[in-house]
N, CA, C and O atoms as a DFTB+ gen file, in Angstrom:
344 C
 N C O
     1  1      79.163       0.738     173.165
     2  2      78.061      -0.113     172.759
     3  2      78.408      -0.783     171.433
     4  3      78.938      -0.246     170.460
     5  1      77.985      -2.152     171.576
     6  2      77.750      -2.742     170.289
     7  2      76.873      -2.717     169.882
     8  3      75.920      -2.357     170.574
     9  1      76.620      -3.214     168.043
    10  2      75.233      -3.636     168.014
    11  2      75.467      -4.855     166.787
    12  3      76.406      -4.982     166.002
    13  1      74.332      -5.615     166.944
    14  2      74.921      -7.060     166.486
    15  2      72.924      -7.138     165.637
    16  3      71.943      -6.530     166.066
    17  1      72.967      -7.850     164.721
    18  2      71.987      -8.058     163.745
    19  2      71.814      -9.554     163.836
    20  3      72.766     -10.332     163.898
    21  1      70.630      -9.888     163.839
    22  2      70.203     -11.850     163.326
    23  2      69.339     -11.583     162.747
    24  3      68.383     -10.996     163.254
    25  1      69.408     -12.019     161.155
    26  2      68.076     -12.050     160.296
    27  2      67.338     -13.548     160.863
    28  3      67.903     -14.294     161.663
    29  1      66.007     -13.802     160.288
    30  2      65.412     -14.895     160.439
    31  2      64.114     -14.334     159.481
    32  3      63.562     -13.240     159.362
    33  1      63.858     -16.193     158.626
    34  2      62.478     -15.966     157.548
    35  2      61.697     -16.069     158.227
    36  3      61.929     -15.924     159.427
    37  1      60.728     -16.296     157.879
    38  2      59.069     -16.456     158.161
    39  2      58.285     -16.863     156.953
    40  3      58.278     -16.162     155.942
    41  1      57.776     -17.732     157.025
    42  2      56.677     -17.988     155.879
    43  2      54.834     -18.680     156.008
    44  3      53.977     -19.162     155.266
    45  1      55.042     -18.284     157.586
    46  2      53.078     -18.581     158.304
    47  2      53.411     -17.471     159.604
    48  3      54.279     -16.829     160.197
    49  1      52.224     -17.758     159.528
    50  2      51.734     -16.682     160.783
    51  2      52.976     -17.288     162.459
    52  3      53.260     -18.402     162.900
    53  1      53.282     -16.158     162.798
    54  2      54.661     -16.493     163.697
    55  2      53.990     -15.666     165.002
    56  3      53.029     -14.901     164.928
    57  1      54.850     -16.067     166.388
    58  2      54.693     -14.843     167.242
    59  2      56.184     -14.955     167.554
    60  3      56.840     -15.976     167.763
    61  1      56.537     -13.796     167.539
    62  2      58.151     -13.020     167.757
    63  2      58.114     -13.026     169.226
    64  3      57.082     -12.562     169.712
    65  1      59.014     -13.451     170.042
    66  2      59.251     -13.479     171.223
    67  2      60.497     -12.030     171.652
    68  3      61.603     -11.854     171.141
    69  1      60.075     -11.506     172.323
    70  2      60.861      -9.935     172.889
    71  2      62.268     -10.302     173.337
    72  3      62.737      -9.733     174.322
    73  1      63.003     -11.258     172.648
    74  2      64.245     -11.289     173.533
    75  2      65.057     -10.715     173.743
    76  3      65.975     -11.390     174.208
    77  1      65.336      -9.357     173.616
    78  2      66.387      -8.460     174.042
    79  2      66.511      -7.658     173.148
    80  3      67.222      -6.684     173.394
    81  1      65.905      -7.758     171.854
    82  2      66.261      -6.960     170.216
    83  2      65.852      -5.618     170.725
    84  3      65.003      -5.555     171.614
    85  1      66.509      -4.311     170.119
    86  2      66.150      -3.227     170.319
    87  2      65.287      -2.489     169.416
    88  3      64.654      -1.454     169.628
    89  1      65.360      -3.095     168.527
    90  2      64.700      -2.776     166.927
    91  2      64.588      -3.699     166.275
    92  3      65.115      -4.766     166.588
    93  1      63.839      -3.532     165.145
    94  2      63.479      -4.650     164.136
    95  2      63.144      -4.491     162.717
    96  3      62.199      -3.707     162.629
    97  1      63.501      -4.882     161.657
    98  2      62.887      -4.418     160.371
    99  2      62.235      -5.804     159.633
   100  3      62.589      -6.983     159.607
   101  1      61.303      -5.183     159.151
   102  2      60.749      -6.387     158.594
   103  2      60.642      -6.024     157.027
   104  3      60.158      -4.965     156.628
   105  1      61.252      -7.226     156.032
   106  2      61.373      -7.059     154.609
   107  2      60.238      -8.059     154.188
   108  3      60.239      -9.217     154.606
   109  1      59.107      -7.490     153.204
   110  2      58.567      -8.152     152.556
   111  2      58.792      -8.793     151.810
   112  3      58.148      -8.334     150.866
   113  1      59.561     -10.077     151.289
   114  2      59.933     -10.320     150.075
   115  2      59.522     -11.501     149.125
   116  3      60.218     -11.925     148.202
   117  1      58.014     -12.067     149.571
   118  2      57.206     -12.304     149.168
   119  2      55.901     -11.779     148.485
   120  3      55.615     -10.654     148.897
   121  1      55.064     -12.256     147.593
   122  2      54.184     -11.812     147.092
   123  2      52.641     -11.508     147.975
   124  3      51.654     -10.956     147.491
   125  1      52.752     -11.936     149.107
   126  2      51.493     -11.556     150.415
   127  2      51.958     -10.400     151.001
   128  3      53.053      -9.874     151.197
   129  1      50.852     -10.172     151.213
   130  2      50.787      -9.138     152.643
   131  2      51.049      -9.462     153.799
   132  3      50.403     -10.389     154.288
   133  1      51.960      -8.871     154.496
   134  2      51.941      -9.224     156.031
   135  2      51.274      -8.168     156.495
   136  3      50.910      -7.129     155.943
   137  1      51.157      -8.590     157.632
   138  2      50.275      -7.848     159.170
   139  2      51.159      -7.944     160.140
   140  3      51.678      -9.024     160.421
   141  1      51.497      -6.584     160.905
   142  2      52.420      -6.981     162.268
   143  2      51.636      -6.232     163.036
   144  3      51.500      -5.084     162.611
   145  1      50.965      -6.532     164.207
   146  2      50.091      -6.127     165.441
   147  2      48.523      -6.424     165.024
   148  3      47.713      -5.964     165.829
   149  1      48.205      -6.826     164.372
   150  2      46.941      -6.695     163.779
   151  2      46.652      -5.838     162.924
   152  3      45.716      -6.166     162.195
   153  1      47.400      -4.209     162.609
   154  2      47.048      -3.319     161.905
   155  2      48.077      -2.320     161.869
   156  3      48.049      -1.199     162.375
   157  1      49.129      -2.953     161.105
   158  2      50.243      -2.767     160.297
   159  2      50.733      -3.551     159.135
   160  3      51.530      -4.488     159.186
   161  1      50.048      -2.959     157.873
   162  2      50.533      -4.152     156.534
   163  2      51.250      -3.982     155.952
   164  3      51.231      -3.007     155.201
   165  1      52.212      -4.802     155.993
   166  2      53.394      -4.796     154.809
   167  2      53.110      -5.450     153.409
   168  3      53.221      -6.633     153.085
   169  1      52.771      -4.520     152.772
   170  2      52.943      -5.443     151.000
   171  2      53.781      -5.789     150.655
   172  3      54.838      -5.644     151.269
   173  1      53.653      -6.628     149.091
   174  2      54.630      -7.303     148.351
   175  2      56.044      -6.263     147.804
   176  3      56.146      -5.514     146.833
   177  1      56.976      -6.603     148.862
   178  2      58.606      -6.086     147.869
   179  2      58.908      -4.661     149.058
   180  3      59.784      -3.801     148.972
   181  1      57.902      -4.814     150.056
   182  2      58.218      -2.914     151.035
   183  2      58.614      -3.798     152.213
   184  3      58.299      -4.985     152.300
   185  1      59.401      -3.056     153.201
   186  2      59.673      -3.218     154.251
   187  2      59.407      -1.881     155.319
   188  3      59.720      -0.766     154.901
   189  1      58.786      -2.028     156.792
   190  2      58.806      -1.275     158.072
   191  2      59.805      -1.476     158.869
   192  3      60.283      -2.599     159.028
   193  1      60.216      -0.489     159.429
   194  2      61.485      -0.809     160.545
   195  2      60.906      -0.313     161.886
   196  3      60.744       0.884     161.649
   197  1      60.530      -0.507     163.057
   198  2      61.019      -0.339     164.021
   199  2      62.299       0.050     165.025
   200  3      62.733      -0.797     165.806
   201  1      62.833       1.304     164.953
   202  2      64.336       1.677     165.020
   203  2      64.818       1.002     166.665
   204  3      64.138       1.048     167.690
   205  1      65.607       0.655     166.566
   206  2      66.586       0.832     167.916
   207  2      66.700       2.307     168.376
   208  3      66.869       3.163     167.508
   209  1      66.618       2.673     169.717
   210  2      66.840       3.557     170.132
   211  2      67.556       3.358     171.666
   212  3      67.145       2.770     172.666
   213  1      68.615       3.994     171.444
   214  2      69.469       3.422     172.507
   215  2      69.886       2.141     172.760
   216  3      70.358       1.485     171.832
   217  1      69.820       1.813     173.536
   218  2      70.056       0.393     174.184
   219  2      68.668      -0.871     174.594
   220  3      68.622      -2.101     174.626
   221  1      67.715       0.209     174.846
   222  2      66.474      -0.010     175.549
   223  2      65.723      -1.476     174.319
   224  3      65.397      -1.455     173.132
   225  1      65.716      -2.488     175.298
   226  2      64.971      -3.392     174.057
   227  2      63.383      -3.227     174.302
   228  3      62.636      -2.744     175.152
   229  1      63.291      -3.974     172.945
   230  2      61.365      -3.888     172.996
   231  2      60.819      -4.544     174.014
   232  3      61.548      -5.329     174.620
   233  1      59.541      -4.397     174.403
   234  2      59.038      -5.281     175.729
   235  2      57.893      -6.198     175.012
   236  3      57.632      -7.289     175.519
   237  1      57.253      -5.795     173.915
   238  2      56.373      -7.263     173.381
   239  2      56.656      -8.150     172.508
   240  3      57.590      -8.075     171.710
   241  1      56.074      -8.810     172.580
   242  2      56.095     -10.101     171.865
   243  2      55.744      -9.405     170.615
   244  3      55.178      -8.329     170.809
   245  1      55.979      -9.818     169.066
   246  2      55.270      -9.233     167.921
   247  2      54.871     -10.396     167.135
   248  3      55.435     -11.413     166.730
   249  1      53.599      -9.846     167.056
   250  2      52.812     -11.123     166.029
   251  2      52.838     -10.895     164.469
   252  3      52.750      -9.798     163.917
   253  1      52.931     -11.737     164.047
   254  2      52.818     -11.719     162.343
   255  2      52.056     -12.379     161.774
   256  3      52.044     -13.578     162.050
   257  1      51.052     -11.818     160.684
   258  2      50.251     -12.759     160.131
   259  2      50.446     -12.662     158.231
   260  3      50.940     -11.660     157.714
   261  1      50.054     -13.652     157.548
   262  2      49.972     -13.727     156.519
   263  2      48.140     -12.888     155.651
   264  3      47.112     -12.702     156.302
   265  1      48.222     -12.738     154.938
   266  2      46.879     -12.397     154.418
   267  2      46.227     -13.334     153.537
   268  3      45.000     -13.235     153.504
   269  1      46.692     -14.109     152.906
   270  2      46.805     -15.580     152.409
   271  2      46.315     -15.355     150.953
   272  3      45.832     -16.271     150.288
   273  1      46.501     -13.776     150.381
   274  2      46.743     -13.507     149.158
   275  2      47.376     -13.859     147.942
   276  3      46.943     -13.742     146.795
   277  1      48.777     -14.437     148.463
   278  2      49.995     -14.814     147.256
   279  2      49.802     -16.344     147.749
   280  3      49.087     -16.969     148.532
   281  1      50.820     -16.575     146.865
   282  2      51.476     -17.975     146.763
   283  2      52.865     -18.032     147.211
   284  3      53.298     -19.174     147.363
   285  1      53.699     -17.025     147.468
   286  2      54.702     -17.615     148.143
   287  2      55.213     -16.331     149.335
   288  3      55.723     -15.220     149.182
   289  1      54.882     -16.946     150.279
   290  2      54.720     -16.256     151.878
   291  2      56.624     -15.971     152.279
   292  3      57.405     -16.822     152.704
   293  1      56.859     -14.805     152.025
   294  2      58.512     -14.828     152.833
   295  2      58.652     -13.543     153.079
   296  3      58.783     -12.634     152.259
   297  1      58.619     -13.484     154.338
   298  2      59.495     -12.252     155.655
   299  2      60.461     -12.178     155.788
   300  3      61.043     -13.251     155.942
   301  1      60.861     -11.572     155.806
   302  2      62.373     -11.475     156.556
   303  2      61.987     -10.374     157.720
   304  3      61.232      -9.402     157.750
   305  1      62.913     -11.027     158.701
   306  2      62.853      -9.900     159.822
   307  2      64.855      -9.986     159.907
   308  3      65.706     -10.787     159.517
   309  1      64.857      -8.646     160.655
   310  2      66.272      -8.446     161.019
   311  2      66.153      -7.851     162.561
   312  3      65.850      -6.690     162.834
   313  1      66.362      -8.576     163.214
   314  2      66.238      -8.175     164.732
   315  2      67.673      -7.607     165.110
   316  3      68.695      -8.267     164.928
   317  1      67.664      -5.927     165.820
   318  2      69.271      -5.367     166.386
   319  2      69.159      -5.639     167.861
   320  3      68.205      -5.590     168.637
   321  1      70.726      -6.013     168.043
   322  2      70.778      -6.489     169.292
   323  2      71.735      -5.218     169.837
   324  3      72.714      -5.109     169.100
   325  1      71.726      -4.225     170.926
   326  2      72.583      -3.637     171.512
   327  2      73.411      -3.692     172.242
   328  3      73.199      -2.909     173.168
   329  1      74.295      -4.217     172.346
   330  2      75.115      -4.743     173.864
   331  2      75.696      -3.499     174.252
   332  3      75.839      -2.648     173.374
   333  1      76.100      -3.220     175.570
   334  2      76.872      -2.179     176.045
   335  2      78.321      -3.331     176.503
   336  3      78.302      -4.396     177.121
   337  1      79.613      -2.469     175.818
   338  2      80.840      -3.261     176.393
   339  2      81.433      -2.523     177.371
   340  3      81.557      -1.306     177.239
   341  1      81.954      -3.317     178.683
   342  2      82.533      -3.462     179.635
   343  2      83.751      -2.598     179.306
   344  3      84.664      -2.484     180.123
């Protein structure tokens, strides 16, 4: 197995599409709060991970919202990709 990483920002309310990632971490590194599912908040400067486990990717979509607290809105997400090699 491999495993392969794509960061991507965010700076408004997003919906994450399930494409194959097995895990996910999300870095706060803005001064807002995020929200991931409706009721999961990430504050200013913390990050949540969602682990990879195995190979098995996630099956939903993940929503993100802003709290519209700060002035400058930035996510980072790091989505893991698992490949199994041939």
């Amino acid at each position: 197995m491999s495993k392969q990483i794509k960061p991507e920002m965010y700076t408004k309310a997003a919906n994450i599409p399930a494409d194959g990632f097995a895990g996910i971490r999300f870095l706060n590194q803005g001064n807002d709060t995020v929200t991931v599912y409706d009721n999961i908040e990430i504050t200013a400067n913390t990050q949540f991970d969602i682990p990879a486990y195995g190979n098995d990717p996630l099956c939903d979509d993940i929503q993100v919202r802003f709290a519209g607290l700060g002035n400058n809105p930035k996510l980072l997400i790091i989505k893991t990709y698992i490949t199994q090699k041939i």
